[in-house]
N, C-alpha and C positions, 0 to 999 in steps of 0.2 A: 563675527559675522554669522548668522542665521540663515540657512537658505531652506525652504520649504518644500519639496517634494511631493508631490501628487499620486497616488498609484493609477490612477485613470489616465491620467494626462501623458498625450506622446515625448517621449525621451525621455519620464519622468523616471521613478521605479521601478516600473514596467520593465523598459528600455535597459537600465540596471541590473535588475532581477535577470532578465531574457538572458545578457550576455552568461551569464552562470547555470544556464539553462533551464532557468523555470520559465512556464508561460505567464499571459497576464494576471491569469485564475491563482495560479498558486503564487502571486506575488502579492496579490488583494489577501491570501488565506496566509503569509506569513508576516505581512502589516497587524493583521486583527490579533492573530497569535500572539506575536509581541508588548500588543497593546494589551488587551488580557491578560498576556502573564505579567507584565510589568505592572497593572493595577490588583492583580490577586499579590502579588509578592508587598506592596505596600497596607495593602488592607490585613496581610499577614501580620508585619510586623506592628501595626497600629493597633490588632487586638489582641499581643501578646505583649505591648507596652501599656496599656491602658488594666489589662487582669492582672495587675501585678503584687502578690502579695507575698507577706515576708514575716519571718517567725525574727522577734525583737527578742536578743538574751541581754541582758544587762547585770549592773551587781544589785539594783534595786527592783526590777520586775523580770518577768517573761511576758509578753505579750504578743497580737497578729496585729497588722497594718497591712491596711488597702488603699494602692494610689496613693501613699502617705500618709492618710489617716488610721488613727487608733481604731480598730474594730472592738479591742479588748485589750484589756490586761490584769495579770496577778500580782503582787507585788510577793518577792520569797515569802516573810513574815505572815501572809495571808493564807500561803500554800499548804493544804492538810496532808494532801495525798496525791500520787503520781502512778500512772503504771501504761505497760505497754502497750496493746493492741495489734496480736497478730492473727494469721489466718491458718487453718489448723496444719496448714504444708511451711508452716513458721517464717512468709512472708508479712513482715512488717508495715503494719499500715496505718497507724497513727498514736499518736499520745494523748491521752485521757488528763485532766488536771481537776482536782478536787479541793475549792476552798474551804474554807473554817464553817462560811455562810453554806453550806449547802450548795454552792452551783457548780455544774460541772461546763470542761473548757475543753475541746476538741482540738487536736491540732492533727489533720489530715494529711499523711504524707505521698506522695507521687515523685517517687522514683525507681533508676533503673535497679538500684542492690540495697541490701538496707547500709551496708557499709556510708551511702553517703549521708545519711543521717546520724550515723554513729557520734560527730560533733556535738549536736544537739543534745544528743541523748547525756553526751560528756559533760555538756551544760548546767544541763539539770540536776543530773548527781552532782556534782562538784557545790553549788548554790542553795538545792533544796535542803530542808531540815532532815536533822539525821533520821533514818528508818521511816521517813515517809513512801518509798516506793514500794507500789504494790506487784505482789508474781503478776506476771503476764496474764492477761483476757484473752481468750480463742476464740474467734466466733467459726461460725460454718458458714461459706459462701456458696450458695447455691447456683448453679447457671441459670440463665432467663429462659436458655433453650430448651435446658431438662424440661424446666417448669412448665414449658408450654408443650414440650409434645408427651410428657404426664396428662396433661389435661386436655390433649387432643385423643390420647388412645382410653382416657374414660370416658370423655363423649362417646368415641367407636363405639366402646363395648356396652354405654348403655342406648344406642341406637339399634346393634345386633340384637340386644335383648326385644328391644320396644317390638323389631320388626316380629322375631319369632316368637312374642306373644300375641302381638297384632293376626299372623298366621296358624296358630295353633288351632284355635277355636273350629277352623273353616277346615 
């Protein structure tokens, strides 16, 4: 049995709500609320089951799959060269793959340690061709924030300039 409740309507909600001591105002603001959060928390899990992609280890390929489909894959036999990809404080941040043909294959990681990757990694050594892994790539990751207030304090400095040229003359 279904019974439908109103937050407007007398005895409804309201009337519910009141006994616990809210007014009508805050019985309307914890309807909406609920409702809200109960539609943010499905549109949550809807777009973290639909982005769903997954590293394939097999004895015949490595490959990535989205929503189920093949995005790519390597087959071992194909595979020239492999190597790590970290950041220069030696957080791990993806695997590089290097076929016969020249193309290279990214496999970008997101997580909390590298430890949980560590499988993967057991993977590929275990399956790649002997002495295919390459030493580790470092890059330098710069912040967005340095980068922009570098480039806010050389505007400054070349606006102080422009001014006390603009004034020197006079």
């Amino acid at each position: 049995m279904f019974v439908t409740i109103e937050a407007r309507a007398p005895g409804g909600l309201g009337r519910l709500l009141s006994l616990r001591g809210l007014g009508q105002g805050q019985a309307e603001e914890v309807v909406y609320l609920a409702v809200v959060g109960s539609l943010a928390m499905a549109l949550l899990v809807i777009s973290v089951r639909s982005s769903r992609t997954e590293v394939i280890v097999s004895d015949q390929c490595l490959g990535l799959q989205h929503r189920g489909k093949w995005v790519w894959a390597i087959s071992w036999d194909n595979l020239a060269a492999w190597q790590r990809e970290a950041s220069l404080q030696g957080t791990l941040l993806g695997l590089v793959l290097y076929d016969k043909d020249g193309k290279t294959y990214r496999v970008g990681l997101y997580a909390l340690t590298d430890e949980d990757y560590e499988p993967l990694v057991e993977g590929i050594r275990r399956r790649a061709p002997e002495g295919s892994e390459r030493p580790e790539a470092g890059f330098i990751r710069i912040n967005c924030v340095t980068c922009l207030l570098i480039v806010v304090f050389i505007v400054l400095i070349a606006v102080m300039i422009a001014v006390w040229l603009w004034y020197l003359p006079r």
